[in-house]
C-alpha positions in Angstrom: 28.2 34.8 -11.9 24.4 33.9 -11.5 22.7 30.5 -10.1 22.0 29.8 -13.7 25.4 29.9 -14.8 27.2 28.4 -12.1 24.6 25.4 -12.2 24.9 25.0 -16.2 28.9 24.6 -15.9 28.0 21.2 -13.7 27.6 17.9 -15.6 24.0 16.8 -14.0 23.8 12.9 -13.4 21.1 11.0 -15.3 17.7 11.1 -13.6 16.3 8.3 -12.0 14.1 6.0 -14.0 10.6 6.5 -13.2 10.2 2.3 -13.1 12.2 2.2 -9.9 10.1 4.4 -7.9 7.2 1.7 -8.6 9.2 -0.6 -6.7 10.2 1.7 -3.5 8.3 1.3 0.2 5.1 3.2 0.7 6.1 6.4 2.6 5.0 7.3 6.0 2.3 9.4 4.8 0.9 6.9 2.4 1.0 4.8 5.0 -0.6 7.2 7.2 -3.5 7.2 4.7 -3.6 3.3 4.0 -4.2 2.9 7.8 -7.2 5.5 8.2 -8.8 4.2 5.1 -8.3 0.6 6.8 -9.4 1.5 10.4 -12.9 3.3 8.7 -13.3 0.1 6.8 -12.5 -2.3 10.0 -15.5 -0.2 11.7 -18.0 -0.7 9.3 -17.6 -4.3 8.8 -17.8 -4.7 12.5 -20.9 -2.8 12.8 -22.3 -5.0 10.4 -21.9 -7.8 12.2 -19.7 -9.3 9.0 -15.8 -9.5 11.4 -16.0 -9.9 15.5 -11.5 -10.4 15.4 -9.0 -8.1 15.6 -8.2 -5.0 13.8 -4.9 -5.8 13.3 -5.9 -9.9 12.0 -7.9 -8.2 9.8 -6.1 -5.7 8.3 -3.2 -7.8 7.8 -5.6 -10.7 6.0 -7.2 -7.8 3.6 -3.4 -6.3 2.6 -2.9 -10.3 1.9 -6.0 -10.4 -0.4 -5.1 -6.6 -1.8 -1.7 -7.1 -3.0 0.0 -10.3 -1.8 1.7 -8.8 1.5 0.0 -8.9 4.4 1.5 -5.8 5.8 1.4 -2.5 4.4 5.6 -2.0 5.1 6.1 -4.5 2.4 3.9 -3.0 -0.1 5.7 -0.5 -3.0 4.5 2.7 -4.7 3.2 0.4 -7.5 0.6 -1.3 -4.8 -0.6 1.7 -2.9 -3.8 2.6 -5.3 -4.9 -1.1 -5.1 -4.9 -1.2 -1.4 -6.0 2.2 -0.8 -8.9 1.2 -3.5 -9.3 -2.4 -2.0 -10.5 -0.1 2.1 -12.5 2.3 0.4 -14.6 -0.5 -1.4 -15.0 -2.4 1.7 -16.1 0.9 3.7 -18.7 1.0 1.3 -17.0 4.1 -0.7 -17.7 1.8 -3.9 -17.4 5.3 -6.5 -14.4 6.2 -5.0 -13.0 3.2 -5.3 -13.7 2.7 -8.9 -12.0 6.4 -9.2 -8.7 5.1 -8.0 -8.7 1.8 -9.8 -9.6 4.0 -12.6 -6.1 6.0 -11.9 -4.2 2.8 -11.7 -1.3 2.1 -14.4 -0.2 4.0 -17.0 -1.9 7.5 -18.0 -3.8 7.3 -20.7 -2.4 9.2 -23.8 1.3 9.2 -22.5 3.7 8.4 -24.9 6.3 7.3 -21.6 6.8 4.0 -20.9 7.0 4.4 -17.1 4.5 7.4 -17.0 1.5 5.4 -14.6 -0.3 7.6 -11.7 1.4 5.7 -9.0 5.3 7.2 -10.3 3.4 10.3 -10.3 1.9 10.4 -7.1 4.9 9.3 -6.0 7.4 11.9 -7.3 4.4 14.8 -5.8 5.1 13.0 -2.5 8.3 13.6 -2.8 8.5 16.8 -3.9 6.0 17.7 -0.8 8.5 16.6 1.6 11.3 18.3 0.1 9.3 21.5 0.6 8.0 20.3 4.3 11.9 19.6 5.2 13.3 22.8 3.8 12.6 24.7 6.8 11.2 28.0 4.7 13.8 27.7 1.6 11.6 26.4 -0.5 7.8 27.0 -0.9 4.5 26.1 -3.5 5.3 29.4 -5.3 9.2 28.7 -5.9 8.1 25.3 -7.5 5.6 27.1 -9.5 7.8 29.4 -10.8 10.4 26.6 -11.7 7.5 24.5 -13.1 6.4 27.7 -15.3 10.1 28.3 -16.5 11.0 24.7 -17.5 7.6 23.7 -18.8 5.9 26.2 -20.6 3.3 26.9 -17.9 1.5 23.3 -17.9 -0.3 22.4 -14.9 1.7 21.1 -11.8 -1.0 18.0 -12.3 -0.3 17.5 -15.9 3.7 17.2 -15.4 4.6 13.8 -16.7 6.4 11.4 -14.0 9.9 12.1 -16.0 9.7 15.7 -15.5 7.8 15.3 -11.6 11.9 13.5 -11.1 13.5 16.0 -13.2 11.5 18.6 -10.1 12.7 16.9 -7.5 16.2 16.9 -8.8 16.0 20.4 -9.4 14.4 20.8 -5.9 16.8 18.7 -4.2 20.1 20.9 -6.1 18.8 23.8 -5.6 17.8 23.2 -2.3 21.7 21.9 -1.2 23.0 25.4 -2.8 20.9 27.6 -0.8 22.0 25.9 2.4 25.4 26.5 1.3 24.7 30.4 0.8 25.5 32.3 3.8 
């Protein structure tokens, strides 16, 4: 009997709605990112002369103004474009800021309710640590075939956030079966 046909006989469980990945913590390397963009900004409004405190009173005061919290650990998924958006303005990366705010909320033309940029970003986090933490199992190509078989050959980046989870579902089954192989 093939993979296929020993995976079809399983009842799947319903995928999770993209609407609670908006509310999940940041992950460690959006995180990661929110703290270089911060520390670059921090510099530059020192050397301007326009704060002479702390790095960390400061960041915590512009996560406050950014998206209620003042730190970063209590910020979700659906927060991390506004902050990230909120550094790079105040670095004086005013274009690239307007980019991201730009990609905030729901994708234009989507007919999903729950299909913003942030659940997409998101699941492709995701889905990049599954591969990181499979130790060789799984690998860009293997997705790409998988994304090729089940979706016509779209674009990884034009994958709605209901079939990014439906990915790492797949990725995360497929990924406990090949551990079990010997």
């Amino acid at each position: 009997m093939s993979y296929y046909e020993r995976n079809q006989s399983r009842s799947r469980p319903p995928v999770k709605r993209a609407e609670n990945w908006a509310k999940k913590p940041l992950s460690n390397p959006q995180k990661a990112k929110l703290s270089i963009a911060a520390k670059a900004a921090w510099q530059i409004q020192v050397t301007a002369g326009l704060d002479d405190g702390s790095f960390e009173d400061w960041k915590h005061a512009q996560n406050k103004i950014a998206c209620g919290f003042e730190s970063i650990r209590d910020a979700t998924n659906s927060q991390f474009r506004s902050i990230l958006g909120h550094f790079l303005k105040l670095s004086g990366k005013t274009s690239e800021a307007k980019k991201i705010w730009k990609t905030t909320g729901r994708v234009t033309g989507s007919s999903e309710i729950h299909d913003t940029h942030e659940n997409r970003e998101t699941a492709r986090v995701i889905i990049r640590d599954i591969i990181e933490k499979s130790a060789g199992r799984i690998n860009d190509d293997y997705v790409t075939a998988i994304i090729t078989d089940k979706h016509a050959g779209r674009p990884y980046l034009d994958l709605t956030a209901k079939d990014l989870q439906q990915l790492v579902f797949t990725l995360k089954t497929r990924l406990r079966t090949l551990k079990n192989l010997p």
